[in-house]
VOPAGU-2260 file (C-alpha; in pm, 1 decimal, decimal comma):
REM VOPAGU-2260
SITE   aa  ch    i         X         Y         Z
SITE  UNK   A    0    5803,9    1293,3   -3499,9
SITE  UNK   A    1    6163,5    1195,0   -3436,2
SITE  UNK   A    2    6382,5    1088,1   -3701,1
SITE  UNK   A    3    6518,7     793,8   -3500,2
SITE  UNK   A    4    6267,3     666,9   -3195,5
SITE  UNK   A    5    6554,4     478,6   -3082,5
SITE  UNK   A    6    6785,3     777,2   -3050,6
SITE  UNK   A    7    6547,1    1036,3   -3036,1
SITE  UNK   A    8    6845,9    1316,8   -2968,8
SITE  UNK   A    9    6909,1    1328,3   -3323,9
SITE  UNK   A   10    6618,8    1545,9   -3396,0
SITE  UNK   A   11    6274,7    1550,1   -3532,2
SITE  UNK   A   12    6079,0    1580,5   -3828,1
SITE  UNK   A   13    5774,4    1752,0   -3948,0
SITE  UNK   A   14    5532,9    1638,9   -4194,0
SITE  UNK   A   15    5345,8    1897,4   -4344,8
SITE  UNK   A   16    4984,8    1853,5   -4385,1
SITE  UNK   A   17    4691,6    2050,6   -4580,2
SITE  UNK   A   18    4269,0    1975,9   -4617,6
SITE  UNK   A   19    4067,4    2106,4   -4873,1
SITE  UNK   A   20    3727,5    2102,1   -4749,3
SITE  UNK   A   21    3457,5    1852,0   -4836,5
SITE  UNK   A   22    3125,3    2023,5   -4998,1
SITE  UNK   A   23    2842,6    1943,0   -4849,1
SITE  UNK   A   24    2599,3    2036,3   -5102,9
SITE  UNK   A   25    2800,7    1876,4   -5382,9
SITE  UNK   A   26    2652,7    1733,4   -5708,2
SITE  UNK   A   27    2827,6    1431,1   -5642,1
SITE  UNK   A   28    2590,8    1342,6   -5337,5
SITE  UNK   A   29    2653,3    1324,2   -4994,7
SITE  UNK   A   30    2958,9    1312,6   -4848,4
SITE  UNK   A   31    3165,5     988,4   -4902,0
SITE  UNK   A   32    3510,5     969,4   -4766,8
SITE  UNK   A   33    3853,9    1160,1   -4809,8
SITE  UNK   A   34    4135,0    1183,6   -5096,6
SITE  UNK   A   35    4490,3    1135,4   -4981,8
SITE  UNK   A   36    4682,4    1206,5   -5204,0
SITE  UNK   A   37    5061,8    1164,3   -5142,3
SITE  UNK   A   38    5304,5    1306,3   -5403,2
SITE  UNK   A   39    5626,4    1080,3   -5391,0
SITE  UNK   A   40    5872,9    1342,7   -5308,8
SITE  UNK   A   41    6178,0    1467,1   -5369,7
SITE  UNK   A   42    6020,4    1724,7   -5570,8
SITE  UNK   A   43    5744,9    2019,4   -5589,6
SITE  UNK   A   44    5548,6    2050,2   -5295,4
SITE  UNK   A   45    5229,6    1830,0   -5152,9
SITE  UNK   A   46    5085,4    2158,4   -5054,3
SITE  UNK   A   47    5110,4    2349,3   -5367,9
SITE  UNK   A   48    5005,6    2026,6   -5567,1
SITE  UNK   A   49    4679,9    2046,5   -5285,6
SITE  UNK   A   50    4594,9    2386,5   -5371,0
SITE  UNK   A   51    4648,7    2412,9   -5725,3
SITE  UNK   A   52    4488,2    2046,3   -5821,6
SITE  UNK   A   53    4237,0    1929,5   -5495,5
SITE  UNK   A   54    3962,6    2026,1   -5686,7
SITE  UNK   A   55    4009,3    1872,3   -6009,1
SITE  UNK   A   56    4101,7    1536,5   -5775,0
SITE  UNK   A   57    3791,2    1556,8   -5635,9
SITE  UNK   A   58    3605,9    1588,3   -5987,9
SITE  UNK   A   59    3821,7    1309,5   -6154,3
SITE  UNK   A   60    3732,2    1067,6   -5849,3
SITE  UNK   A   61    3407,3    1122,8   -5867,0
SITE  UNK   A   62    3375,3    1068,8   -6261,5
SITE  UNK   A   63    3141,1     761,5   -6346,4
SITE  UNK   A   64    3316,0     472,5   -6384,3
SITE  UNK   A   65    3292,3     279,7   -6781,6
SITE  UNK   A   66    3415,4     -37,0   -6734,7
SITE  UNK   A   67    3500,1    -124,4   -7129,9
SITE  UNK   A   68    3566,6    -491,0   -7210,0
């Protein structure tokens, strides 16, 4: 994507991007949507946060929800 659309010649910029997989035959059920997760930058890396966490995302989302009042 350029940096500037207006003045495109100053260069362009890539957004890196990463899916873990969906399991089909999950405990949780079928499947029911996707986790974006976005990590705020500057910092570690999206990717490496991906790889070393999706899966405990996915578990953590999919927790019950206790609504305590």
């Amino acid at each position: 994507m350029p940096l500037d659309y207006r003045n495109p010649d100053l260069g362009r910029a890539s957004i890196p991007l990463i899916k873990l997989p969906a399991k089909s035959n999950s405990t949780y059920g079928s499947y029911q949507g996707m986790i974006l997760t976005n990590p705020g930058g500057p910092g570690g890396s999206g990717i490496d946060e991906v790889q070393s966490f999706g899966v405990a995302y996915y578990q953590v989302c999919h927790l019950p929800i206790i609504y305590v009042l």
